[in-house]
N, C-alpha and C positions, 0 to 999 in steps of 0.2 A: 504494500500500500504506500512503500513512498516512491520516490521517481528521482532518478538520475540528473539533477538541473546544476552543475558545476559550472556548463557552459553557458546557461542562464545567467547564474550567478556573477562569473566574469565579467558578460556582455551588459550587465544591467542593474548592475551593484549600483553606479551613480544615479542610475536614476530611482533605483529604491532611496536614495537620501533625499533626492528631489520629490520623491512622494510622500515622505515624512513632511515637509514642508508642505503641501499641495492641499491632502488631505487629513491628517489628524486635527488640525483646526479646524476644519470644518463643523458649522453646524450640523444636526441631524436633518435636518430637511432638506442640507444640500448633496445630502450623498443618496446612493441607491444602494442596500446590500443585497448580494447575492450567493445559496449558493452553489457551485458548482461539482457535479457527482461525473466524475469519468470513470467508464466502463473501463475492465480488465485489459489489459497488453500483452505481449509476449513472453516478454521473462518470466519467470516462476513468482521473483517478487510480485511482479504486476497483476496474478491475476485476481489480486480480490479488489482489484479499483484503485481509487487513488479519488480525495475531495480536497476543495480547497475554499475560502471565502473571497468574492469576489465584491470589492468596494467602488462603486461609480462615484466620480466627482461631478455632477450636476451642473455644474456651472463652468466647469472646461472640457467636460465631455471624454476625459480619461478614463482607463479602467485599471484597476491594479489587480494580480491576483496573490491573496497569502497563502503562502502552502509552507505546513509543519510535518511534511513527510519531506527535509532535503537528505539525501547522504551522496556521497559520495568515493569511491572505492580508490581514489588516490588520497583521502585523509589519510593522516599518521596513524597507525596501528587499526584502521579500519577492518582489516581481517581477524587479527587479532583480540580484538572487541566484541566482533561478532561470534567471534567460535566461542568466546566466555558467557554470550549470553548479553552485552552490554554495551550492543552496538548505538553511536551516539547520533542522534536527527537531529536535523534545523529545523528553523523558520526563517521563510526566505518571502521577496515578495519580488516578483516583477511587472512587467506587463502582462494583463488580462490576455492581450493578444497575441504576443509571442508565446505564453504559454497553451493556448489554443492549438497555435498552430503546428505545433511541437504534436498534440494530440489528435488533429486532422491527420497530419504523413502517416501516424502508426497506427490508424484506422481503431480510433477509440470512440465509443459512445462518448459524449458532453449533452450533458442537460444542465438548464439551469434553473436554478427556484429561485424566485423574487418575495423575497421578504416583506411582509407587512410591520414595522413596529413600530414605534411610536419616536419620536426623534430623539427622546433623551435617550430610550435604551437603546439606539444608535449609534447615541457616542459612547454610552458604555461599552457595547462593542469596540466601539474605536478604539478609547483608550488603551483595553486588554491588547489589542493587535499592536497599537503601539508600544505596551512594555513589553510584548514577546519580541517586537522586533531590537530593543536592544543586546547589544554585544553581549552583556551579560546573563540573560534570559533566554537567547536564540536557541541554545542549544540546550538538549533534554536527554536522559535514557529512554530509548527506545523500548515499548513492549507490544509483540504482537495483537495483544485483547487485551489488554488494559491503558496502555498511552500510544497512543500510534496519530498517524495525521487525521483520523475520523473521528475520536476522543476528544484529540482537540475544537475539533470543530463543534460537536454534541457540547461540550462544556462551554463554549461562546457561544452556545445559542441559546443553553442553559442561562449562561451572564444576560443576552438580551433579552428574555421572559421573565428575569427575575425569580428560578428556580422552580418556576411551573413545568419546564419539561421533565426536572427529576421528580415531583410531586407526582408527574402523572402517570410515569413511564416507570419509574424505579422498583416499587414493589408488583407490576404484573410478570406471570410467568412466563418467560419465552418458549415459544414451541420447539425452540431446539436448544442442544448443545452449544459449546464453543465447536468441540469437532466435527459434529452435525454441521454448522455453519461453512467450516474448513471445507468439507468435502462437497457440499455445495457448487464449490468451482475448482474441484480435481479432478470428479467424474471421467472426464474426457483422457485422462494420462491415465491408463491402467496401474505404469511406473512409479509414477511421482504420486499417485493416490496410495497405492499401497505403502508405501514408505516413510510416506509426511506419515498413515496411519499407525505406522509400527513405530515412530519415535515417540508420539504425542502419548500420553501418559493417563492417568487415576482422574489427575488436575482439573484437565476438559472437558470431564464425562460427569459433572457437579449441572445441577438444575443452575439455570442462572434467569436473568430477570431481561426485561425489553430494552432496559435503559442499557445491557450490556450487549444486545444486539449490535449496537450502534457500534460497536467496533470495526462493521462494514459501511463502507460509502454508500454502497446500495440501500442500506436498511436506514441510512439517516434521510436519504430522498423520498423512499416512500411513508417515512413514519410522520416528516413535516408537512408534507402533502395534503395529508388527513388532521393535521392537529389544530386547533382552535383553543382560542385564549378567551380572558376577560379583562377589558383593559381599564384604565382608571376610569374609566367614565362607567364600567359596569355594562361596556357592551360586548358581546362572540365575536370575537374574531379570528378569521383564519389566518395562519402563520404563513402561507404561500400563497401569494395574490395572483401569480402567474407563475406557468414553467414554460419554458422553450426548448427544445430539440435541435440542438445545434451540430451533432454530428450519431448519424447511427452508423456503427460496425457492419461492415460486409464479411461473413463468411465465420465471425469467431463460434468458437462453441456458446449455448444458453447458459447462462449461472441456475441450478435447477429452481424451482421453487423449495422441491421437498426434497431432501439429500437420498441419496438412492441405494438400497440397499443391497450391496455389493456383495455379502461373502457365499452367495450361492452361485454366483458366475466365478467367483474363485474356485471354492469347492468343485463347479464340475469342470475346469478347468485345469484342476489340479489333477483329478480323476481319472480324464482322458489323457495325460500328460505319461502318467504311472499307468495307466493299459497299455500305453504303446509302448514303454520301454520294458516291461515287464515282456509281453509280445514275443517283442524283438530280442529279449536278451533269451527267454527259455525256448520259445520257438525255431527261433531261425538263425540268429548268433550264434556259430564256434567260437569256441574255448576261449581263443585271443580277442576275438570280436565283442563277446559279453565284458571280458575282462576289462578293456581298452572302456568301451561304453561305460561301464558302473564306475569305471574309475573319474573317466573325465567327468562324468553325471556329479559325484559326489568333492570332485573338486572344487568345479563352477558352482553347484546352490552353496557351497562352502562359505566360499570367496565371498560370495554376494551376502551371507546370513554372516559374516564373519566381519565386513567391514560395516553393515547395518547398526550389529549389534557392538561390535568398539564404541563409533558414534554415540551409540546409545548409553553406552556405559561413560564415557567421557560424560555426554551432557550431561548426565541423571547424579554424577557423582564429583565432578569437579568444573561446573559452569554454571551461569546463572540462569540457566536454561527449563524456569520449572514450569512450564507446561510440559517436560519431559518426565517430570520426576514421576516416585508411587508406580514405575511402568512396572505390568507384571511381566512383560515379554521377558525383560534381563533374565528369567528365570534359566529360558531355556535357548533365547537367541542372543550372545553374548562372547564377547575376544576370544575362547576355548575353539569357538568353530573355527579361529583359521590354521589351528591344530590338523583339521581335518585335509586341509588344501595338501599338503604335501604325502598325507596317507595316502590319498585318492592318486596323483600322481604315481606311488609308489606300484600302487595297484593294477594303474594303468601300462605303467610303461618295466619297473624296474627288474632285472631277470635274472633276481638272485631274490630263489625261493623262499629264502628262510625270511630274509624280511620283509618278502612280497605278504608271507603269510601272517607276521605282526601285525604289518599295516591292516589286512583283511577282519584281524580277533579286534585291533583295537577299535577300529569303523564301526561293527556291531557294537562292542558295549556303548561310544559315543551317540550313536543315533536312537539304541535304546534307552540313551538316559535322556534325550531330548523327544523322545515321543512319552515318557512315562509323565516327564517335566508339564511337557505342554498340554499332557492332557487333565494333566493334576490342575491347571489354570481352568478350567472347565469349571467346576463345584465350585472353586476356591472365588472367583469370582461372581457367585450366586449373594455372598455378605456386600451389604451395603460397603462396609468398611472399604472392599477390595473392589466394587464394580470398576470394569474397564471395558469398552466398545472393542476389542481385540478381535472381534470375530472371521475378521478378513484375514487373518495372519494365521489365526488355530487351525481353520480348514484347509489351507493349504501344508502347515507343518506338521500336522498330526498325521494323516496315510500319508505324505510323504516320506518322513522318517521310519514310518513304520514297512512301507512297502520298501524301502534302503537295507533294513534290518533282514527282510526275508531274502533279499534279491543276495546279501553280502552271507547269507546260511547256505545258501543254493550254487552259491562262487564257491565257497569253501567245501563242498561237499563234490562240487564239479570238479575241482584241483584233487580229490581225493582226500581230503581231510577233513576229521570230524569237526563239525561246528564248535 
């Protein structure tokens, strides 16, 4: 949710100080607020939107846009921040229109909502925009669902209703998760849905409220769209006097409405995965051909459950990365697995029996303690204490491991040796 605007930054830092001058004195009747929800982009960051507040000066016809999602990947220790959990965002402001058109070339939705408020809570907005834009204020700790550029935005418009949006919004229950939310717009990457799901943790999977909705761009356009005040005078008023359609997306995937419930295309995708190597290893495979197969098989899911769950263990135990934490994966998907990468090799390729046949004894007991593991997460996670949404991950590791285990008794017994 934030956006790459470095090159923004350079090209229009002076005239962010010229807009300090321009408009934070302004009265409230001479500005216009707006504000602006861009649809998802290409990078993985980008695809849960990106919002920003957009302020018209009325009386010279400028438009400026704030946006509190800046970063940037040539900051000092940028990477390094980010792997701990503690990556650092701005607020930046340039022009309404260079950053438009930054989001026409890369084919993003922009809508816009026109504010109704009353002038003084106007300039309260103003103000706040103005202390965020100092040096000393600009920058913040980033958090994916808790501070991000849409928070910020929800909390300024909080400041211009005078705490009616959290009054109204704060204690109803959201129909979804945070990771419900998440998966929302992973649908489409089979990859990157499973993955973001196998890090995400206990954390996400907590009931949360509408007001925490608003951690997406999307959900703060359509929640102001609907929402009506009472203002001093004791009249309804709707909070979006107008919206405009200023750019719709050709070709991206839909952000779903309702998140989709995925671990049954896993599950039979796992299924059909393990019939056909099974198949092909007892049916039609010789000796070397099974061999070579089971081996490279159990190398690659290795590798791939091997460096998932390092990740995993890194964030959950040494970053500040806690929508990771409480994960029950670590149990059984964790650093151990890349133990297995050079077994499986050994299996595949090495042709010195004796510790062709280690590698074989050690493979079965590891896959049998990751199938007993992961299925012990089963019940375990029936207590409130332990619920976790992991169901995309069990189905696929559970008869996998477990079809590993038979296929590595059935090599050993093909090799001539007892299991």
């Amino acid at each position: 949710m934030g956006r790459l605007a470095r090159v923004l930054i350079l090209l229009f830092l002076p005239l962010c100080l010229h807009a300090q001058d321009s408009i934070f004195y302004r009265r409230g009747d001479d500005v216009t607020l707006r504000i602006a929800v861009i649809g998802p982009g290409n990078e993985l960051y980008f695809w849960w939107g990106h919002i920003g507040l957009v302020v018209e000066d009325n009386l010279t016809g400028r438009s400026w846009f704030f946006d509190w999602g800046v970063f940037s990947f040539d900051s000092d220790n940028f990477f390094v921040d980010f792997a701990m959990g503690r990556p650092t965002y701005s607020c930046m402001v340039s022009t309404a229109e260079s950053s438009f058109n930054v989001y026409f070339r890369t084919n993003r939705d922009i809508v816009l909502y026109t504010l109704d408020l009353p002038p003084q809570n106007k300039e309260e907005v103003l103000r706040f925009a103005e202390i965020n834009m100092l040096p000393e204020n600009r920058d913040y700790r980033y958090h994916h669902f808790l501070d991000n550029c849409a928070t910020r935005i929800r909390d300024i418009l909080d400041i211009g209703l005078e705490g009616r949006l959290y009054a109204h919004y704060g204690e109803i229950p959201s129909n979804f998760t945070f990771r419900q939310h998440v998966r929302r717009h992973t649908w489409f990457n089979p990859f990157f849905d499973w993955l973001l799901n196998f890090w995400m943790g206990q954390v996400i999977d907590r009931p949360i409220t509408v007001w925490d909705d608003m951690f997406l761009p999307s959900e703060i356009g359509k929640l102001i769209n609907e929402f009506t005040y009472i203002d001093s005078l004791g009249r309804e008023r709707a909070l979006v006097s107008s919206v405009e359609i200023l750019n719709t997306s050709i070709g991206r995937p839909a952000v779903l409405d309702t998140p989709r419930i995925q671990w049954p295309r896993n599950l039979i995708a796992s299924l059909v995965f393990l019939a056909a190597l099974s198949f092909f290893s007892i049916k039609i495979a010789g000796e070397r051909a099974f061999r070579m197969t089971l081996g490279l098989t159990q190398a690659l899911s290795s590798l791939l459950l091997g460096i998932a769950g390092s990740m995993l263990f890194f964030m959950q135990f040494f970053s500040d990365h806690d929508y990771t934490f409480q994960n029950i994966n670590i149990i059984f998907a964790n650093p151990l697995f890349l133990l297995l990468v050079p077994a499986g090799i050994f299996i595949a390729f090495h042709k010195d029996e004796v510790k062709r046949q280690k590698a074989i004894k050690y493979s079965k007991f590891f896959w049998a303690y990751v199938f007993i593991a992961c299925l012990l997460t089963v019940p375990i996670k029936l207590l409130p204490l332990f619920y976790q949404q992991n169901q995309v991950t069990q189905v696929m590791v559970i008869p996998f491991s477990l079809i590993m285990v038979f296929l590595l008794i059935y090599l050993d017994r093909r090799l001539g040796k007892a299991p």
